[in-house]
N, C-alpha and C positions, 0 to 999 in steps of 0.2 A: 760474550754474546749469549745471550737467552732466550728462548722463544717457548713456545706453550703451544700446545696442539688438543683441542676437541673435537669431537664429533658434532656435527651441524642440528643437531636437535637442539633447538630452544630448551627445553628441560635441562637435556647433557650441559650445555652452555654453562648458564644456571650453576648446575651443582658443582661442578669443575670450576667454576672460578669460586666460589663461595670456599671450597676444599682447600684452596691453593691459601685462600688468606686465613681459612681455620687455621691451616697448619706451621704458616711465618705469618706472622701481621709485620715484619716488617721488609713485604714485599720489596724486589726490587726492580726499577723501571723496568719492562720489557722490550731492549732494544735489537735489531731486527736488522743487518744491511740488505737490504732487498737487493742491489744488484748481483750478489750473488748466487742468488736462488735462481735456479733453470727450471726448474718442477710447477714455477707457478702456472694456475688456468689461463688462458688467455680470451679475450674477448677482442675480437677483430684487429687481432695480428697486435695487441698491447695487455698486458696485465691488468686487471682490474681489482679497483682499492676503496676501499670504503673508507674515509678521513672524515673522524670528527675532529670539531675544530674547539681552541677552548683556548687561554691566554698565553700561559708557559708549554702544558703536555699534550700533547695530541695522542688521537689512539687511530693507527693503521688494522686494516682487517683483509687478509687475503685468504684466498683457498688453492694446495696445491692439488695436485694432480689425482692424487692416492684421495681426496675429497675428507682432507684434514683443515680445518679453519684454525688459522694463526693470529694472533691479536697481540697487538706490540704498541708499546709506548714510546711516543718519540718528543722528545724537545726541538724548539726550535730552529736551531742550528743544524741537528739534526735531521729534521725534514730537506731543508733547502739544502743541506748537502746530497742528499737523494737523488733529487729533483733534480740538480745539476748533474750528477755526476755521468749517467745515462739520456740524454734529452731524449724525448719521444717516446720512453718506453711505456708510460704507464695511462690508464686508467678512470681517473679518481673520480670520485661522485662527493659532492659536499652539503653541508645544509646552506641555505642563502638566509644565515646570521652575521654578525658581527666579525669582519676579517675575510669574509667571502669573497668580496671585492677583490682583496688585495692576491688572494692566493691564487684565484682566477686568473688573474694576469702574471700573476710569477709563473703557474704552470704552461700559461701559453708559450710564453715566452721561452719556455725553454722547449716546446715540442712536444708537451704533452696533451693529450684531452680530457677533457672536466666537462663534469656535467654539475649544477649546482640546482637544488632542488628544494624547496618549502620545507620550513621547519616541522609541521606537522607529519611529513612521512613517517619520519622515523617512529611516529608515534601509532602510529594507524597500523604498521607492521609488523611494529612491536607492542601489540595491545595486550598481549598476556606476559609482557616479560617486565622487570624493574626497568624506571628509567636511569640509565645512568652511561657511561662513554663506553665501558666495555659493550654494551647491546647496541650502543647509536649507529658506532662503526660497523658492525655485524647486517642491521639494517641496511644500513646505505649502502654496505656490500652489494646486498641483494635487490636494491633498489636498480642497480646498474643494467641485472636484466630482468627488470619486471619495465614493457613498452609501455603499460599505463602511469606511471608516476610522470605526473609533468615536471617540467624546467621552470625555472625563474631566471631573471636576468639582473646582471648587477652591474656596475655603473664607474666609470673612468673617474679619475683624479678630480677632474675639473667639476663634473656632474657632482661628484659626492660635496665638492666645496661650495658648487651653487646651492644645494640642500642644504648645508650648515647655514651657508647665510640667510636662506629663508627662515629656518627654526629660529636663527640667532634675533632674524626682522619680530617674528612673532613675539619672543621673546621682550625684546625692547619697546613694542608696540602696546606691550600688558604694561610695562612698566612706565610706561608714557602716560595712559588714560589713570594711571593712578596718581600720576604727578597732580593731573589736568583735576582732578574729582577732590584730590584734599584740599589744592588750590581754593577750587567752590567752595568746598566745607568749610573752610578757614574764614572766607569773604561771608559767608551767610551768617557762621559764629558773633563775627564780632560788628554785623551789623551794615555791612556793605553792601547792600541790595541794588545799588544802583548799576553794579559791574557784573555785567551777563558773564558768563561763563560758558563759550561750550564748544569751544576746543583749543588748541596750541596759542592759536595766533589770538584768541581772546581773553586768553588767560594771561599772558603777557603783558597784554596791553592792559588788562585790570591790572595787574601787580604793579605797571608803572603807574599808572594814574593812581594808586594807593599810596604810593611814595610820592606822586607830587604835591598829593592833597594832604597830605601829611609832614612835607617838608617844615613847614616852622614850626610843628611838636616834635621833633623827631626826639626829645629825648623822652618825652611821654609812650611812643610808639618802639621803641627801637628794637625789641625784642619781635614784635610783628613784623617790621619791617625786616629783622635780617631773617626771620623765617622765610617770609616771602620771597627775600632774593635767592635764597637757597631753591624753593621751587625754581624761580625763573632758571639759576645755574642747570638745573636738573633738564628742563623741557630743550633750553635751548642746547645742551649736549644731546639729549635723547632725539632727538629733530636732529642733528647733523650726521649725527652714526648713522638712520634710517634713511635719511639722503642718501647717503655713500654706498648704503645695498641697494639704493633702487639706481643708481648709477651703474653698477657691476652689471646689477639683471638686464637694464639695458643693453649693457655694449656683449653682454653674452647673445640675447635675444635678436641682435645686428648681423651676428656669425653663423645663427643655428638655421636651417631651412626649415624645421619643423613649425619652431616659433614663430617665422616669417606667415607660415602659412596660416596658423592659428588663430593670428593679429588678423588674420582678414576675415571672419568672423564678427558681427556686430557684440558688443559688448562687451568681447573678450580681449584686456589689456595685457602688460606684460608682467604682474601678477597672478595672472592665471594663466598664461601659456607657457611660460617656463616651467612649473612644478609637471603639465600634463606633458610638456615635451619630454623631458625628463621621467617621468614613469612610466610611460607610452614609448619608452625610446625603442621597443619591437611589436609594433603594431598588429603582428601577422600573427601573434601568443594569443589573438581575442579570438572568437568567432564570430562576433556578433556588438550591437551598440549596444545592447540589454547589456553584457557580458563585462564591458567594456564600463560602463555607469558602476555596476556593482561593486569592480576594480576597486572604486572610488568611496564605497560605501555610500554612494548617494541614490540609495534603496531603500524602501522600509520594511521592517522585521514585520514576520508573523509567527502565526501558531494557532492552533487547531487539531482538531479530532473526530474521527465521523465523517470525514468528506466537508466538515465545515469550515475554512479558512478563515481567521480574523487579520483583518492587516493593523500592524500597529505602528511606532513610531518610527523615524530614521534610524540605521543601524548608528550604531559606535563604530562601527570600523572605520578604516581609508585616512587620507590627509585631511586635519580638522581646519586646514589655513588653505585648502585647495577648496573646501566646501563655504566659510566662510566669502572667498572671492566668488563661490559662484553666486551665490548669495546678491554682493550687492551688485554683482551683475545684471543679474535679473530687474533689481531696484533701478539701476538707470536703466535697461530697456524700457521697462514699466512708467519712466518716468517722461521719457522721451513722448513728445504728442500727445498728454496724457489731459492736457488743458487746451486742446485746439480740437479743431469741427472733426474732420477727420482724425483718427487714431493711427499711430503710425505702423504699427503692426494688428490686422483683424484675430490673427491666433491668440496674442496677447492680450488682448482686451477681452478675447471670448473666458481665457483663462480664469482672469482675476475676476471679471464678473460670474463668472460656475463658484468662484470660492471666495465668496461676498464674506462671508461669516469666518472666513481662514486664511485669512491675505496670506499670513507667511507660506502655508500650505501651497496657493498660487504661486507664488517665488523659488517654490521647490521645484515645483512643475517644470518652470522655465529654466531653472538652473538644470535640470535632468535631461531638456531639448537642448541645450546650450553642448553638452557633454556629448552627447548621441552625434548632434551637427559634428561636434570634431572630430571622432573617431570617424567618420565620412570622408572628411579634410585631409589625416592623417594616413586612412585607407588608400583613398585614390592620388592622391599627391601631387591633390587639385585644389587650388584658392577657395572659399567657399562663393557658392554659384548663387543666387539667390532665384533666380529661374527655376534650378533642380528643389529648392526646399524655402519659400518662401515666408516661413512662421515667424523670423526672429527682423522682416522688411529688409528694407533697402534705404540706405543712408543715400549714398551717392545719385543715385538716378532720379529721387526727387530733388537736390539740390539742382541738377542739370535742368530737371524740369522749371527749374523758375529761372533758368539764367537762360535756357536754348530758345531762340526767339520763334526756333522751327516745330514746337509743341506743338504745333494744331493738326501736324500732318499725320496721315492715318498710319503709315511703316515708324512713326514716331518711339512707341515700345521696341522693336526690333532696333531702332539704328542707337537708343540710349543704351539698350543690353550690350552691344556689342562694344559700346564705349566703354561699359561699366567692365566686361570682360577684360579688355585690352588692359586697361587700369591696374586692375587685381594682378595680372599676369604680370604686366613691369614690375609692380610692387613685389612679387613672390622669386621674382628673378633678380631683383635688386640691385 
């Protein structure tokens, strides 16, 4: 066993490790049995550790008594024998990267406490020092008691595999509209203008009327043709995979209360309430709806000098397939009553018409109300009320109104709310 001792100055750090590898380069791991150390600090009756996390080595960071800092390399076998061998004793502080998930739950489970924090700490902490595992650990040390570093939250088995299959949906989804667009290009090429093109189920049906129109040349064609089946193999595989995820997201979205709740939002189907149930899954981390939209990156960047702000485009940050759904969310509200005397919502119509000249700009609008309504939903762990925030209308209680024979009566608004309440309510208790 071997262990290394500096002085807690960022410098000493520094020069102390830099010596150790002047003097062997060929270090050897620094490994550490913590439970038998009595000497270490303690932080509310457990030892505190700062773990960075990395594939095979991990590096531990404690401080004993005497306020000497220890910095030990641990493999993985190694750690989780730790973990177990003492439950409860320790600590840890990690970064919420890759494997976070998983060590979070290993540590619980055995009795320990963890605290898992944004990647950026270690950086902001350690702004004058190199970045590399010996300093992360030493960070995250001192992250443990510094009260302003906030938490992040990380996510169960199940959540993490709804998330793949969303990535995996997107994935497939690029690959699909490129079947769908050579398909076009192929039929425009060689002179088939008659066959629209413009999506799955049109595409198809040109590639067969292209093989039946073609059937008595087939050997003039048949190079065309078997290109073409090859598309159609591809759309009709790509379409049945993207089925089978939106079946999953379903039957998850049947189980989750949040999702339950979400869905009762106008607009909002169950590609967009699963990914926000799912990142939103601690609602109480936000302060605010502004707070809450940003999460999302569905904000726009600025910059400025002199007290003069310029606003400029949508960040890059957040889920680009959460921003996308909200997207054409907004498009069917906007499209709903869009050709009839009355509009079916006044906020959304005052929207698109303020942003004649910038329609998508409008649609941003409404996807950023859409987001703000939820964190409301998600807040109070109430169906969405259309009484408390009426911008995004009311589906249901003008269908009532054209079936309720009893519309003319003046408590008429009051006795449809209260139907429309009871509705929601069964629906979110399900």
């Amino acid at each position: 066993m071997t262990t290394h001792t500096y002085s807690t100055s960022p410098r000493a750090i520094i020069a102390s490790h830099n010596q150790i590898i002047s003097q062997n380069k060929a270090v050897q791991p620094l490994v550490v049995d913590l439970s038998d150390q009595s000497i270490i600090k303690e932080l509310n009756g457990k030892r505190p550790i700062g773990l960075d996390l990395a594939t095979k080595k991990y590096r531990l960071c404690y401080q004993d008594d005497l306020g000497k800092m220890i910095n030990v390399e641990l493999r993985k076998n190694e750690l989780r024998k730790m973990l177990r061998e003492i439950p409860g004793k320790y600590h840890l502080c990690i970064e919420g990267c890759s494997g976070a998930s998983y060590w979070e739950r290993f540590a619980r489970e055995n009795g320990h406490k963890i605290k898992v924090v944004p990647g950026y700490v270690t950086r902001k902490l350690g702004w004058n020092q190199p970045k590399d595992d010996f300093n992360d650990a030493y960070n995250l040390y001192n992250a443990l008691f510094n009260p302003l570093v906030p938490s992040c939250q990380t996510r169960t088995e199940d959540e993490l595999a709804i998330s793949a299959l969303i990535s995996q949906k997107e994935a497939l989804l690029k690959s699909l509209n490129e079947q769908v667009n050579k398909t076009r290009s192929f039929l425009i090429e060689t002179g088939e203008y008659d066959h629209v093109v413009s999506g799955c189920g049109s595409a198809v049906q040109a590639i067969e009327l292209y093989i039946l129109n073609h059937i008595h040349t087939a050997s003039e064609h048949k190079r065309s043709i078997r290109c073409l089946e090859g598309f159609k193999r591809m759309i009709l595989s790509l379409t049945k995979e993207i089925d089978e995820i939106n079946e999953t997201l379903s039957e998850y979205g049947q189980t989750n209360k949040q999702v339950k709740l979400l869905l009762t939002i106008p607009g909002v189907g169950i590609e967009t309430a699963v990914p926000i149930a799912i990142g939103a899954k601690n609602i109480e981390r936000f302060e605010s709806a502004r707070q809450f939209q940003a999460y999302w990156g569905y904000h726009p960047t600025h910059g400025g000098s002199g007290g003069e702000i310029e606003m400029g485009k949508m960040s890059s940050n957040g889920d680009r397939a959460l921003k996308r759904t909200l997207y054409e969310s907004a498009l069917s509200l906007n499209h709903q009553g869009r050709y009839k005397d009355e509009p079916r919502s006044e906020w959304i119509y005052t929207k698109v018409t303020q942003n004649k000249a910038a329609f998508k700009k409008g649609m941003i609008v409404i996807g950023a109300k859409i987001l703000r309504i939820a964190y409301g939903v998600l807040k109070t762990g109430k169906p969405y009320n259309p009484a408390i925030d009426n911008s995004l209308g009311r589906i249901k209680t003008k269908i009532h109104k054209r079936s309720n024979p009893k519309y003319k009566e003046k408590n008429i608004n009051a006795v449809l709310q209260n139907k429309y309440e009871q509705e929601l309510t069964l629906a979110a208790l399900g």
